[in-house]
C-alpha positions as CSV (number, residue, x, y, z in Angstrom):
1,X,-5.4,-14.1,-17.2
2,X,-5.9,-10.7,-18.9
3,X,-3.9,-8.9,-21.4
4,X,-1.6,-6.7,-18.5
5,X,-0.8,-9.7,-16.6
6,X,0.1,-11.7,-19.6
7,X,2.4,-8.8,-20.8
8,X,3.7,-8.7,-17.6
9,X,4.8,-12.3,-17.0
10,X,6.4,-12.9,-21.0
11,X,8.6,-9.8,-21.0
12,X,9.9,-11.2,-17.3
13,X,10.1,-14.3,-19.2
14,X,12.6,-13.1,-21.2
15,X,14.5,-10.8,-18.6
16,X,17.5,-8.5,-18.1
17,X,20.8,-9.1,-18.6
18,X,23.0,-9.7,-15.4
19,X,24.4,-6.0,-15.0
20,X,20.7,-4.6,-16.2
21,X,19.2,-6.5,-13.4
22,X,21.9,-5.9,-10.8
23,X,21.8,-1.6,-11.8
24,X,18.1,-1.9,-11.4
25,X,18.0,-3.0,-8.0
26,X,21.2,-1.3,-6.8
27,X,18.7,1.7,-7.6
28,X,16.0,0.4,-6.0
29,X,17.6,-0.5,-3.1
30,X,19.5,2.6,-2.5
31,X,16.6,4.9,-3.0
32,X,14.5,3.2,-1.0
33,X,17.0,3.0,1.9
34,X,18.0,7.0,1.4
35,X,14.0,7.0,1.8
36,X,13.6,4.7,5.2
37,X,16.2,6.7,6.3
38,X,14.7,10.1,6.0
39,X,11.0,9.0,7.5
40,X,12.8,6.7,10.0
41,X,14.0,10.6,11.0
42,X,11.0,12.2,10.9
43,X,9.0,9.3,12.8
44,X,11.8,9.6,15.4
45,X,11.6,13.2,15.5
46,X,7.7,12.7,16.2
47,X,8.2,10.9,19.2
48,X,10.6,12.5,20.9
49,X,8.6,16.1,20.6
50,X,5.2,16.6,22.3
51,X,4.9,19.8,19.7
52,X,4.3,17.0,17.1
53,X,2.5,14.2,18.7
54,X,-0.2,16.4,20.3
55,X,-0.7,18.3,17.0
56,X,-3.5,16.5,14.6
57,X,-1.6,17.9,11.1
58,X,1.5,16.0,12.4
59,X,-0.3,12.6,13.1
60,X,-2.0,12.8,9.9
61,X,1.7,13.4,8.8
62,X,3.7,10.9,10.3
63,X,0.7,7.6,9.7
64,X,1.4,8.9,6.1
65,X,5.2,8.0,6.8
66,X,5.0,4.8,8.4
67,X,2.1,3.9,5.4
68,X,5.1,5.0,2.7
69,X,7.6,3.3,4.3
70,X,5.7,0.1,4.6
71,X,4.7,0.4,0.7
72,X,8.2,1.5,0.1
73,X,9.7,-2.2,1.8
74,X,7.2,-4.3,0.5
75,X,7.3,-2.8,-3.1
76,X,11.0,-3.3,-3.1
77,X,11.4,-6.5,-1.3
78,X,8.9,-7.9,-4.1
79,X,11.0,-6.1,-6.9
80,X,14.1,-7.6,-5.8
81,X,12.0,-11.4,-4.9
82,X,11.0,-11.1,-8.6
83,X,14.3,-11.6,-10.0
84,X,16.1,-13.6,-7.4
85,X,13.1,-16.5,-7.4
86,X,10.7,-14.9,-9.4
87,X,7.8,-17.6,-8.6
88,X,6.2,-17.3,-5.2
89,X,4.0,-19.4,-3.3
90,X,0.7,-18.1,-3.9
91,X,-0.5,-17.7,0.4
92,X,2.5,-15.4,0.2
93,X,2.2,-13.2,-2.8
94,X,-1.0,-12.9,-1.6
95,X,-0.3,-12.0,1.8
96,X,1.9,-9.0,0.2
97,X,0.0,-8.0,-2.4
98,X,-2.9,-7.1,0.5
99,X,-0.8,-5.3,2.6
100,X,0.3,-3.3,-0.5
101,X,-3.1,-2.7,-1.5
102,X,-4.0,-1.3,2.0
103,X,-1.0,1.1,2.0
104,X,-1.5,1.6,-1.8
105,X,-5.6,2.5,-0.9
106,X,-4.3,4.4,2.4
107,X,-2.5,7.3,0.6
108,X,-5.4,9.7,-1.2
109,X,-7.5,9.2,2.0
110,X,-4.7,10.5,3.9
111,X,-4.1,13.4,1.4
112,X,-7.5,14.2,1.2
113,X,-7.8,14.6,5.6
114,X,-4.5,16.5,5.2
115,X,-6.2,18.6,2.9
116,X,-8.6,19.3,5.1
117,X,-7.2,19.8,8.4
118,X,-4.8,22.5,6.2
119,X,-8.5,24.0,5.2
120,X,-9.5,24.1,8.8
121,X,-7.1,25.8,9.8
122,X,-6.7,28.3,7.3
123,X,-10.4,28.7,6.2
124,X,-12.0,28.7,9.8
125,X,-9.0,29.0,12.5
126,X,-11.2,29.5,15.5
127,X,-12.9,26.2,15.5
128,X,-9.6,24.2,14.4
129,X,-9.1,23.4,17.7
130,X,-12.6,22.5,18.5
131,X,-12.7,20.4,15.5
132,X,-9.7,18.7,15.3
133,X,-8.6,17.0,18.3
134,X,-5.9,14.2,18.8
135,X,-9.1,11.7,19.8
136,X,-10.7,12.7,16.8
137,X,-8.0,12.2,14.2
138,X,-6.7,8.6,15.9
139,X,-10.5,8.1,15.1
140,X,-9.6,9.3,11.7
141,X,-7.1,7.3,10.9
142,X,-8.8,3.8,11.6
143,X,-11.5,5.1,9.7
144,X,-8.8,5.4,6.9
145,X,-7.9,1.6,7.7
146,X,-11.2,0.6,7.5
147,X,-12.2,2.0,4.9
148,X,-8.9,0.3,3.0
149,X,-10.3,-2.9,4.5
150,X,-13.7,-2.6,3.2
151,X,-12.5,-1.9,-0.3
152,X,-9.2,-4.3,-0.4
153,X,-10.6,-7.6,1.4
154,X,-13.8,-8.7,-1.1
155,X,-10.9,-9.5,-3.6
156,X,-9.7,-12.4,-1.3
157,X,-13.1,-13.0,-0.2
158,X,-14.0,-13.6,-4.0
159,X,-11.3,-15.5,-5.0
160,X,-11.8,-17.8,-2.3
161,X,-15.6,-18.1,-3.1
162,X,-14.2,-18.7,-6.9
163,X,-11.1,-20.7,-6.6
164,X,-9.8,-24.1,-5.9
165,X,-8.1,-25.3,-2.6
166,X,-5.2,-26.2,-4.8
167,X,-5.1,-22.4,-6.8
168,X,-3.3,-21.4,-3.2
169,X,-0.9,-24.3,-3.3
170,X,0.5,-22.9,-6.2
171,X,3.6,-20.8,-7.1
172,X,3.5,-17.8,-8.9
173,X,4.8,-14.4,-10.1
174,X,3.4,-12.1,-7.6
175,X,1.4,-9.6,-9.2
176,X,-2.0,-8.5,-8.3
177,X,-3.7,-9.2,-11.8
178,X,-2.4,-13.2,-11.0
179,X,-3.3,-13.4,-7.6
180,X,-6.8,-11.8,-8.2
181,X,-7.6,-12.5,-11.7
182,X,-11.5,-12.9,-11.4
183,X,-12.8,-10.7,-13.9
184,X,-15.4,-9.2,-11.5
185,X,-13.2,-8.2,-9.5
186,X,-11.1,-6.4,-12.2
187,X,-14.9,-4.1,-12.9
188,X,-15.1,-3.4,-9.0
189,X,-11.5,-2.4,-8.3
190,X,-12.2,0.4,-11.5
191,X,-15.4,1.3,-10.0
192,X,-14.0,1.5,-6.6
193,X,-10.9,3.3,-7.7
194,X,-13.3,5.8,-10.0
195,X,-15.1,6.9,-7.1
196,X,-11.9,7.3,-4.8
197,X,-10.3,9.7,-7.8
198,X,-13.5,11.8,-7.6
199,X,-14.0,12.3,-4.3
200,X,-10.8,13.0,-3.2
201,X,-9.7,15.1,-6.2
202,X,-13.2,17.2,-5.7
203,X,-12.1,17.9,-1.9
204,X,-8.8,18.9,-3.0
205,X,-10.5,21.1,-5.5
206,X,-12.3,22.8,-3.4
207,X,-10.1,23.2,-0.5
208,X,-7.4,24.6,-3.2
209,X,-9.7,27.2,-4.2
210,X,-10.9,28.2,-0.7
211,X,-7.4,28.8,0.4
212,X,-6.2,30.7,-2.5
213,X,-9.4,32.5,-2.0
214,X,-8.3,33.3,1.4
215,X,-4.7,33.9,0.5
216,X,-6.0,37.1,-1.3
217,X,-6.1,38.7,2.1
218,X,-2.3,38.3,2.3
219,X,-2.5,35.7,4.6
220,X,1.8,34.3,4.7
221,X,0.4,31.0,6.4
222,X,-2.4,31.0,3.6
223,X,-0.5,31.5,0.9
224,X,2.1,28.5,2.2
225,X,-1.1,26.0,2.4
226,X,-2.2,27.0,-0.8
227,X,1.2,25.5,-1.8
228,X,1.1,23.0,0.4
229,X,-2.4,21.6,-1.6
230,X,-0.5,21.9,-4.5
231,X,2.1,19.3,-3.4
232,X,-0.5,17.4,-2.1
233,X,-2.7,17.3,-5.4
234,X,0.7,16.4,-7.6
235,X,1.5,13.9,-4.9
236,X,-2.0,12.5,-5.8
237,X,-1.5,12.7,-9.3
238,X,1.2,10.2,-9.3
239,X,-0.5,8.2,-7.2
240,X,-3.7,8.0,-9.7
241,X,-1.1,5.5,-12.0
242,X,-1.4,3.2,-9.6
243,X,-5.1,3.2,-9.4
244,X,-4.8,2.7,-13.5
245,X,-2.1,0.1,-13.5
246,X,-3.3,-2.0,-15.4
247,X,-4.4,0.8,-18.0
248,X,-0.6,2.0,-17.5
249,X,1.0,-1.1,-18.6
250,X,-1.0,-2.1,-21.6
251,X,0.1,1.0,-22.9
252,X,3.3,0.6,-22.2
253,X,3.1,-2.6,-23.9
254,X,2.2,-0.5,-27.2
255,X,4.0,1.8,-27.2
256,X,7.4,0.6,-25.4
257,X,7.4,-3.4,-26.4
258,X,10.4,-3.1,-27.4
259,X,12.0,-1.6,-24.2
260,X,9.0,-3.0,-21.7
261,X,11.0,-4.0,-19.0
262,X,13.0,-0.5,-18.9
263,X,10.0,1.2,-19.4
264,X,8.0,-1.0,-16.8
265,X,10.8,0.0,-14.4
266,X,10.5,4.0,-15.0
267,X,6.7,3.6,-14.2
268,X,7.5,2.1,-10.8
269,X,10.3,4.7,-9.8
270,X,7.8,7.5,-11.1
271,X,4.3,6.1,-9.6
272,X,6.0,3.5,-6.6
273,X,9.1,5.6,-5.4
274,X,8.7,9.3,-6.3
275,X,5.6,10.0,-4.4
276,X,7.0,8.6,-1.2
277,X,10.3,11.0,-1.4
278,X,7.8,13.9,-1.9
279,X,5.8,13.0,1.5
280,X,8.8,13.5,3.5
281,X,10.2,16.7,1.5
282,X,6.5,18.3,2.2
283,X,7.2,18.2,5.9
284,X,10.3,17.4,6.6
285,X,12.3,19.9,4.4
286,X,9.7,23.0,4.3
287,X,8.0,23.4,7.5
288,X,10.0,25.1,9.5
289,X,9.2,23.6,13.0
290,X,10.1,19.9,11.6
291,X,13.3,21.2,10.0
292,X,14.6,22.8,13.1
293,X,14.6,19.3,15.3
294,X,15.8,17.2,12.5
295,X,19.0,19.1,12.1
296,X,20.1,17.6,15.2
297,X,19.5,14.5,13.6
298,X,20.7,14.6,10.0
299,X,24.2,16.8,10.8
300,X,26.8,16.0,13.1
301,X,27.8,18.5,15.0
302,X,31.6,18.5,16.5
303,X,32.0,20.3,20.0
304,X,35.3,21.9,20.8
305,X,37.1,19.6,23.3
């Protein structure tokens, strides 16, 4: 077990107290549902409009939403599991803890073809079209999953190689440094997550600085996707904690022992929760064309009898 996980699992040890524990999830809970709620509007809205389902930017958009809200349920419904049972059979945690990683893995790639699409069609509008099709971003998106796949699935792979039949017959606190606790693995998730930060912060970089170039010319839809890249690179700033997790909570652990738990639980509304609410205001609160059909939605409207 290394230093994070051991952290982790004493200061659960030693818990909340009853109305802590109860106010921490009543937050949870209720932020997460305000959350569903809002993307469960957005996906609806999606469906029900061909302006959105036959326009690349809004796919890219809306697999973003269904990958939050999946991260959103399982983070929380493992949050709330660790204090009602807190040990888990292992098959399970680990069941969860690989879908989380693949939604967790999903997020910058998604960014980053966002970024991109906004580039096309800023940068070089006459060939948006050509390039980016519906076929081509469906193709895009498993590529995404694959991709996930291929980085997510040798940790299961290697623990099988590594571990006992009976290691998945046991019960556990379900946290990924438990479940997959090889050390080798612990060295290829860094590398693999070092590489991901690069590349995807060096294409949204560039594409920031090509747009703003092009906003010069006093281009309004320009200047809106330069802000628009913005969102997207704080969005993926908060997402680069979770890629350093286990960086993240050993300081924590230095500097916050005393408070870990509260402190633990800031991290996860900052890095867990807060980047999910800010996918739905980028689209669903400032473009214009989303905000129109989700009024109808969101407000009730009373007819005179």
């Amino acid at each position: 077990m290394n230093v994070s996980a051991a952290n982790v699992t004493v200061a659960v040890r030693y818990g909340d107290s009853f109305s802590k524990a109860l106010i921490k999830n009543l937050i949870v809970v209720a932020l997460s549902i305000f959350i569903n709620y809002i993307n469960a509007g957005l996906i609806y809205t999606f469906s029900k409009h061909q302006i959105f389902n036959t326009n690349p930017r809004y796919i890219l958009f809306v697999h973003l939403v269904i990958n939050d809200m999946i991260q959103v349920t399982l983070t929380v419904a493992l949050f709330i599991i660790s204090y009602i049972l807190y040990w888990m059979p292992m098959t399970v945690c680990c069941f969860f803890i690989l879908i989380a990683l693949f939604t967790t893995e999903n997020t910058p790639l998604n960014l980053a073809c966002m970024a991109v699409e906004c580039y096309i069609a800023i940068c070089i509008p006459l060939r948006h079209a050509q390039i980016c099709t519906v076929k081509k971003t469906r193709l895009l998106i498993s590529f995404i999953w694959i991709t996930s796949l291929v980085s997510v699935l040798p940790d299961l792979f290697m623990t099988l190689a590594t571990e006992s039949q009976d290691y998945f017959k046991l019960r556990v606190f379900c946290i990924r440094e438990l479940v997959f606790k090889n050390p080798r693995i612990i060295e290829r998730r860094n590398i693999t997550y070092i590489v991901y930060l690069v590349l995807v912060w060096c294409i949204i970089f560039f594409i920031y600085f090509r747009i703003m170039f092009t906003a010069r010319t006093a281009s309004k839809d320009a200047k809106k996707a330069r802000n628009t890249i913005v969102l997207h690179g704080f969005q993926l700033l908060l997402c680069m904690a979770t890629y350093a997790e286990h960086l993240v909570k050993n300081m924590v652990w230095q500097w916050f022992r005393d408070s870990y738990l509260d402190a633990l639980f800031a991290c996860y509304l900052l890095f867990q929760i807060l980047p999910r609410f800010i996918s739905s205001i980028i689209y669903g609160v400032r473009d214009k064309t989303f905000r129109k059909h989700l009024k109808g939605y969101f407000l009730c409207k009373i007819s005179p009898q």
